[in-house]
N, C-alpha and C positions, 0 to 999 in steps of 0.2 A: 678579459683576454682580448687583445688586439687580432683585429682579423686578418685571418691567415691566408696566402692566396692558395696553398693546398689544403684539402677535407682532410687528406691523413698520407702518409710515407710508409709506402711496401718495402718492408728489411726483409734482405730473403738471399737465400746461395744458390748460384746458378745450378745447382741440380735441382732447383724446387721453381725453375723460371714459367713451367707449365702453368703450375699452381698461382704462383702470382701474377701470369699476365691474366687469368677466368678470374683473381679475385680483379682487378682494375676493370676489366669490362663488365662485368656483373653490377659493380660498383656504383660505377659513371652511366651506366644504361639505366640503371633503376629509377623507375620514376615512383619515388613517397605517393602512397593510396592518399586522394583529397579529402578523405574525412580527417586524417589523421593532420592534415597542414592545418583544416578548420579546427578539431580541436584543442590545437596546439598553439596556433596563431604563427604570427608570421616569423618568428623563427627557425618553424620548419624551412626549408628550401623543395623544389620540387625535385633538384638531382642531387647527388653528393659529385659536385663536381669542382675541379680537377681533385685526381688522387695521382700522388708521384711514385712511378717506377721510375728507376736508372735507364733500364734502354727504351723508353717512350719518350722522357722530359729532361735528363740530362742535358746540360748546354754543352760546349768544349769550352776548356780551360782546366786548370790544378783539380785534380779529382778529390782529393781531402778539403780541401775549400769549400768547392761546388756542395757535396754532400753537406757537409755541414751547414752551409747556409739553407737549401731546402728543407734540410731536417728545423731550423731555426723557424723556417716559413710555413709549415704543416704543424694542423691541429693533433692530427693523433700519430700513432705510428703504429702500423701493424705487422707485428713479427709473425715471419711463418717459418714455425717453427719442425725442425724436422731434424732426421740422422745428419744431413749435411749442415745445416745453420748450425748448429752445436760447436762444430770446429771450424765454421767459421770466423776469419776475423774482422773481416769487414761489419758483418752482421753485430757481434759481440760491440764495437768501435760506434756503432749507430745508436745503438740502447745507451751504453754507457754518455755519448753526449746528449742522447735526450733526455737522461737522468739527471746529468749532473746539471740542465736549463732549468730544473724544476717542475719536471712533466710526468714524474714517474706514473701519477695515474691516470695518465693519457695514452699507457700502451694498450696494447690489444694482443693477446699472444695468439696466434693461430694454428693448431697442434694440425700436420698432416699427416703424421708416422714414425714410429723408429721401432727400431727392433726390441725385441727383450722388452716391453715399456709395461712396467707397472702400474704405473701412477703419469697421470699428463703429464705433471712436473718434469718427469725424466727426459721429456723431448725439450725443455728449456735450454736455450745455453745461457751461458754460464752468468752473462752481465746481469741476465731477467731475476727478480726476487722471487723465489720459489712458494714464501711462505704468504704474499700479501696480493700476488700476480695471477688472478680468476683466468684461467684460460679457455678457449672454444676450439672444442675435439670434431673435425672436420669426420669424423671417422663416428664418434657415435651422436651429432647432430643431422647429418647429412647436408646437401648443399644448399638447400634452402635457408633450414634453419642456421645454418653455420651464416649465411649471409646476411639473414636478417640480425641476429643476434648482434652482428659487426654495426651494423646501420645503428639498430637501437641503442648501441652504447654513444657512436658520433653524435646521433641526437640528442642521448639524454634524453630516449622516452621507454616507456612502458615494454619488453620485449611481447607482453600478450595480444598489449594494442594494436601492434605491427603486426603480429603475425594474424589474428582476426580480420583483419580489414585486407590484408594478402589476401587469405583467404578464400573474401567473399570477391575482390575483384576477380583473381581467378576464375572465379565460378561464373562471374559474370562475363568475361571472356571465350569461356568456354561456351555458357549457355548462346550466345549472340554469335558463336562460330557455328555452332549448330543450325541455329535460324538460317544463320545466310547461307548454309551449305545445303540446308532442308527449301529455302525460298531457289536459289538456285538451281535444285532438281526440278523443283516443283513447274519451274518457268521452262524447263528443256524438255520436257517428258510428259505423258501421259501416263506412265509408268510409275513412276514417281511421284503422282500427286497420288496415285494409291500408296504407296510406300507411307506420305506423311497421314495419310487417313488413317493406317494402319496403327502409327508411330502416336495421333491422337487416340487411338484408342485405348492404345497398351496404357496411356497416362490416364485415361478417365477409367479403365482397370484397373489399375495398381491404385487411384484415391479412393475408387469401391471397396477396394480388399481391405485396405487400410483404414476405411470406417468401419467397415463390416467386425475386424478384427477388434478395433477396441470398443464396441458395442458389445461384443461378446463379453471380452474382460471387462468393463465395465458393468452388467449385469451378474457377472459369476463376485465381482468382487462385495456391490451393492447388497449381494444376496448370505455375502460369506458368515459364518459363526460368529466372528468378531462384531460384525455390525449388529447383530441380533442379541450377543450377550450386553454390549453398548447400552441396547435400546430398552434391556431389561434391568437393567442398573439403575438408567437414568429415569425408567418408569418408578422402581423404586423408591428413590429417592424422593419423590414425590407425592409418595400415599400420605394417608393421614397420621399412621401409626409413628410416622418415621421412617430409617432403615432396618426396623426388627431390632436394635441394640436394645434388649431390658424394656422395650416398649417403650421408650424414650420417645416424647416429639419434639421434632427440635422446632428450632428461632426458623423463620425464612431464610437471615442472611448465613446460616451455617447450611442450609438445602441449595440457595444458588452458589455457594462457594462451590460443594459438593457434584451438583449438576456441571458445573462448567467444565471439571476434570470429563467426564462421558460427551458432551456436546464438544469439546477442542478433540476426543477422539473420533467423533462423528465426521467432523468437520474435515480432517487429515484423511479420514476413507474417502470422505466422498472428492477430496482434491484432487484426485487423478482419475477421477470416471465420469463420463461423460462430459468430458472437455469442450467447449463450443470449437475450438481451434482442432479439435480431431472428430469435429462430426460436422463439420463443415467447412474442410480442408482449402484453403484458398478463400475464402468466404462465399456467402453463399448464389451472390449470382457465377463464382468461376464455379463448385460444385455443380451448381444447374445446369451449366454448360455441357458440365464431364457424363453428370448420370444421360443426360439428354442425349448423347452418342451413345452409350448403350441401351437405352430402351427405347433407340428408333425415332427419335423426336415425337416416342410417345407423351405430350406435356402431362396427361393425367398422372399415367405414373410417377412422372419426375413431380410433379407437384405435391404429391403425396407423401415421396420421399423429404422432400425440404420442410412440410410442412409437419412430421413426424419430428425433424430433427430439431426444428424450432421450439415444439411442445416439452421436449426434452429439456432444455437449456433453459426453456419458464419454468420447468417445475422445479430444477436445479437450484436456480436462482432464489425460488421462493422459501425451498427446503431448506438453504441457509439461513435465511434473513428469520425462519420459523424458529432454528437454534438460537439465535438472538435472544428473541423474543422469551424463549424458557428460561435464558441467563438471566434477564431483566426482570419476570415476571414477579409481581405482587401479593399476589396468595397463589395456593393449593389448585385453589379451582384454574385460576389464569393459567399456570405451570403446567397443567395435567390438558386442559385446552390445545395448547401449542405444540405439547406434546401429541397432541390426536394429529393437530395438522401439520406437521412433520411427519408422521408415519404416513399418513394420505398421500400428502406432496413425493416422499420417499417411493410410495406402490406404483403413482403415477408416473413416475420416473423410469420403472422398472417395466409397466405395462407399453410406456410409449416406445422404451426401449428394443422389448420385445417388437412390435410391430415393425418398426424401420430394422430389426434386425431382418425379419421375416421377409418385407419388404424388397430387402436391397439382396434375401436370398431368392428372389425370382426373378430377379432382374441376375446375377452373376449365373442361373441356373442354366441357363445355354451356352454362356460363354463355358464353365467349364465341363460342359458335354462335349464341348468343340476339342477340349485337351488344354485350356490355360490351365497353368501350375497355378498363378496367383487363386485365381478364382474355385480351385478346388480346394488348396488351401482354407483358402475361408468360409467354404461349405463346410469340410471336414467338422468347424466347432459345431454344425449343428446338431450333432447327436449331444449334446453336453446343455443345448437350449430349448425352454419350449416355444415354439413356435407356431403352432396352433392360433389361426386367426379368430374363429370362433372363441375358443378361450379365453383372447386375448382383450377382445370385445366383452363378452361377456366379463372381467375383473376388471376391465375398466368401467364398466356401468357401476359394478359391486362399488369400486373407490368411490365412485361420485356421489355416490349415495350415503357412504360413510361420511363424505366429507361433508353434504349436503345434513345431514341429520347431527355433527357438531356445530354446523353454522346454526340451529335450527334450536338447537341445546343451551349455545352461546346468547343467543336470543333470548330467550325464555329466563334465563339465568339473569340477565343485565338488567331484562323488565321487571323482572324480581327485586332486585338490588334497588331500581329507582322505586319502586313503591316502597319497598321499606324503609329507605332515605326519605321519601316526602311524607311518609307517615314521620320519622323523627325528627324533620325539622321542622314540621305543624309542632309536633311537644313542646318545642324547643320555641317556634314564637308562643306558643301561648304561656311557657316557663317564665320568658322575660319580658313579657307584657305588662309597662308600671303600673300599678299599682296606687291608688288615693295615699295611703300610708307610707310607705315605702320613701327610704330617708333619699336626699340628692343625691348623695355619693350609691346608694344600691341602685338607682335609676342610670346611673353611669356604669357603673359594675355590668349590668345588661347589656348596655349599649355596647358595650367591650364583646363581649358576647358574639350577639346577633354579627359584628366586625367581625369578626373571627370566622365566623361561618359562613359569611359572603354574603350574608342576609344583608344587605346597606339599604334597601326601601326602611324595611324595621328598624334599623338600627338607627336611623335619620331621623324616623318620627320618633322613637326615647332622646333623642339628643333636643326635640324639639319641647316634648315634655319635662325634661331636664332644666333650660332655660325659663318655662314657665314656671318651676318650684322655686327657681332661685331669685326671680322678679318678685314674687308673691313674697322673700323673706326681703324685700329692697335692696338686692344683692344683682346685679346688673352683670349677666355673666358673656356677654357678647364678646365681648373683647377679645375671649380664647374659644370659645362653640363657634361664632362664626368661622374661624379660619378652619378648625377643624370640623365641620360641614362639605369646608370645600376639600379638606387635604382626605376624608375620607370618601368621599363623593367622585373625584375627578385624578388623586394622585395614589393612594392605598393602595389598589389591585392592581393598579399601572406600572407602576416605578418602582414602588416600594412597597415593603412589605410589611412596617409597623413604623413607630415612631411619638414622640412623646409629646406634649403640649405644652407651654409653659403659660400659668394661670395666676404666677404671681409670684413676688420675694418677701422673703426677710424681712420681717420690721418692715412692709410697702418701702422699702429704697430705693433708689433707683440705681439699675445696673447701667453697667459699660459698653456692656454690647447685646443685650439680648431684651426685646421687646415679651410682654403677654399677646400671646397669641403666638408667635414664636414656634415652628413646631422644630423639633432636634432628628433629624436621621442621623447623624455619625459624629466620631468626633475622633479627631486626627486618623482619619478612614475607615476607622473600624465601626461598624455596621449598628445603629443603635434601633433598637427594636418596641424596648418595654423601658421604664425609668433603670430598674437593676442594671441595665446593660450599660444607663450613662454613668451608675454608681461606679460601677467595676472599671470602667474605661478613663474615667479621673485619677481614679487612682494606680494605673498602669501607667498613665500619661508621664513622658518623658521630663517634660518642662511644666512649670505653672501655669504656662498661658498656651493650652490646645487649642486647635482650628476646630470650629463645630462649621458641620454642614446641614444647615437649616431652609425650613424654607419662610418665607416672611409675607402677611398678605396687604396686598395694596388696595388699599378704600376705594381708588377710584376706576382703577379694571374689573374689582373683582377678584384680580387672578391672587394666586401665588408665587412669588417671584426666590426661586433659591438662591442662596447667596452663603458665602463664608465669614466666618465671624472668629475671634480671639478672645478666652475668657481672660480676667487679670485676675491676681493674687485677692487683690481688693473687692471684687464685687461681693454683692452679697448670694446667700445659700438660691439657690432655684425653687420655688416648689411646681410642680409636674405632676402628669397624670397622661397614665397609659391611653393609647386608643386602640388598642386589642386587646383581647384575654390571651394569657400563655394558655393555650390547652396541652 
């Protein structure tokens, strides 16, 4: 669309002229909130400016001309629509030629009244399409939203965007009238700078109350039946028996499936209690500030209080991250572990809680002796919390001790674990330790092994015994041990995770693309592990000639150098040999 030197054209009967000179000044005075120009780009404009009324912008000259040209010149055109526009005919005469331009859905109908009105429609007159024409009811939008709604259609943006961002400049209008009317007293008067002392303090009372209050909810919530039946589910779910079904055990992955339904409801309780954003409202050096005016620039107390509400927010933190951990966990014992320190983290949540409840109820306990509503208000929950400092000290010694005595369990448990691991992989080298007798290929079979199990000192020196049986039969096996020396040594545990050798073809033939020694990780990307994996993968292969991703070693580095390769139709068969055991 070619740009128009009007935003939009007010149709309207001069008994509604009220109405349409507040919508022109409204209009043209607005200035677009600058978030909303940034995240629209430069399309927005800052005004909508000019908007044409007839007795504002009318030139002299042929009155049906004139109008029709402006209407020809304006982006939108806004009908206000009412008992007199109806029978109008100037009005009706302005719709109909901006219809017939091909603008019909550039109107705007503006509803300010009529009698009898069922339906908005009924204040339309007669040119406007009833069935296709959304109109804006000044009457049940109000003036605000009736105006913005006008704007956001001109723009063609979001009507929530606008009104949010209204919104918050308002507010910020407001707040910065206040300042300057509060910095203004405050520089006339003596008077008045008590006034703003006062007006500080009623603000660092109303963010006490308003901690205090969802500290309370937050403990009654943390504490409630739901979270206890939760935690008894999820305890279940975790014995050894199973969940009592027939005495069934089940698999782990049908216990974390099971667990995660109770930990996602854990997770959704504990989402609205103990907020960091509602227990350290403003954050935490403006809090400091706040409690700091009501307890007299006593810093201990104030210290105490932030550093309660801190301890809160770690244990919070940690209590999730501990749900995690139950979703994830690997056996019985790991599950039922996590599960201890999630209830511990969960106590200490509830004990910290309690204290900065307690806390912030000695510090409000004067003010509402003085008579604040807020601050008695938020005393009132204390009959509902315990708040006993002793108590509260003493269960949180009790937690730490619980939790102290799982870390302590967790310990003993893991040293357990590794001794009976280093007891099994002693079996385990002296198992495949070769043997005088023991043919080449079982001294390799071993050495797959000890691979597999991470053992690579052991599994280095069978590969080194290996090459001495096959010297001893005049069989010169360098050519593929070397490389796989180094691919198990320096690339195995790194990179990759297995991968095959190549030791030799067909009838000695020589291939096309693939050396001995040779070692195969993938082949047209797919992951090759053990030789079966390159069987299967040949024969999946799209075309006759796959990319194999290999690695190949160079005499004169040392190194291993990967590189990509292309089998043909014609090469001969591969023979290969695993360098892991599938376990």
């Amino acid at each position: 669309m070619n740009q128009k030197t009007y935003r939009a054209f007010i149709s309207y009967s001069h008994a509604d002229e009220k109405q349409a000179s507040w919508l022109q000044k409204k209009l043209e005075s607005y200035t677009i909130p600058a978030q909303i120009r940034k995240a629209y780009g430069e399309i927005i404009p800052k005004h909508l400016r000019p908007v044409f009324r007839d007795k504002t912008d009318l030139r002299p000259g042929n009155l049906g001309k004139l109008i029709s040209s402006e209407l020809d010149d304006s982006g939108y055109l806004i009908v206000v629509c009412s008992e007199a526009s109806k029978q109008s005919t100037w009005v009706n005469r302005e719709i109909e030629h901006f219809r017939q331009a091909g603008n019909a859905d550039r109107i705007i109908p503006v509803v300010t009244g009529c009698k009898q009105q069922r339906d908005i429609t009924d204040c339309y007159p007669a040119a406007l399409d009833k069935s296709n024409q959304l109109g804006i009811s000044l009457h049940t939008l109000g003036k605000t939203r009736t105006l913005l709604s006008i704007i956001a259609t001109i723009l063609d943006i979001r009507f929530d965007d606008l009104y949010k961002r209204h919104q918050k400049a308002q507010k910020k209008k407001l707040v910065l009238l206040v300042l300057l009317s509060l910095l203004i007293l405050l520089i006339a008067s003596a008077p008045a700078r008590e006034i703003f002392r006062l007006w500080q303090q009623q603000q660092a009372l109303t963010s006490a109350a308003s901690v205090t209050q969802h500290i309370a909810s937050s403990l009654m919530q943390s504490n409630s039946p739901t979270v206890e039946e939760r935690m008894t589910n999820l305890n279940n779910t975790w014995v050894a028996e199973g969940n009592n079904e027939n005495n069934v055990i089940f698999p782990l992955e049908r216990r974390r499936e099971k667990s995660k339904i109770f930990t996602g409801d854990l997770r959704r309780e504990l989402d609205a209690a103990f907020v960091m954003e509602h227990l350290l409202p403003g954050g935490k050096e403006s809090f400091r500030e706040k409690i700091g005016r009501l307890n007299s620039q006593n810093d201990r107390s104030t210290q105490a209080i932030i550093s309660s509400a801190e301890f809160i927010i770690k244990h919070r933190k940690n209590a999730l991250a501990e749900l995690k951990e139950i979703e994830d966990s690997r056996s019985l014992q790991d599950a039922q572990r996590h599960i201890g320190y999630f209830e511990s983290e969960l106590q200490m949540m509830r004990l910290y809680g309690m204290t900065l409840f307690w806390q912030l109820h000695q510090t409000l306990k004067p003010l509402a002796d003085d008579g604040h509503p807020e601050a008695q208000l938020a005393l009132a929950l204390a009959s509902s919390i315990p708040f006993d400092q002793q108590t509260v000290l003493d269960k949180i010694e009790a937690s730490l001790g619980q939790k102290k005595r799982l870390i302590n369990n967790a310990k003993t448990g893991l040293e357990t674990a590794k001794l009976r691991l280093s007891a099994g992989y002693d079996k385990i080298r002296r198992t495949c330790e070769p043997l005088p007798d023991d043919p080449p290929e079982q001294v390799w079979g071993k050495m797959m092994r000890l691979v597999a199990l991470g053992l690579i000192p052991e599994a280095l020196s069978n590969l080194d015994y290996y090459e001495k049986m096959m010297k001893k039969k005049r069989d010169d096996p360098s050519a593929y041990t070397v490389p796989a020396r180094v691919f198990i040594k320096e690339y195995l545990h790194k990179a990759e995770e297995g991968g095959v050798v190549v030791f030799g073809f067909e009838g000695n033939r020589h291939h096309g693309s693939l050396k001995t020694g040779d070692i195969i990780t993938a082949v047209d990307g797919r992951r090759i592990l053990f030789a079966d994996d390159f069987i299967a993968a040949r024969k999946a292969a799209k075309t006759n000639a796959p990319e194999l991703a290999i690695y190949r070693h160079n005499r004169q580095t040392g190194r291993l150098e990967p590189i990509s390769v292309r089998l043909s139709p014609n090469d001969p068969k591969v023979g290969m040999m695993d360098l892991v055991e599938k376990l």
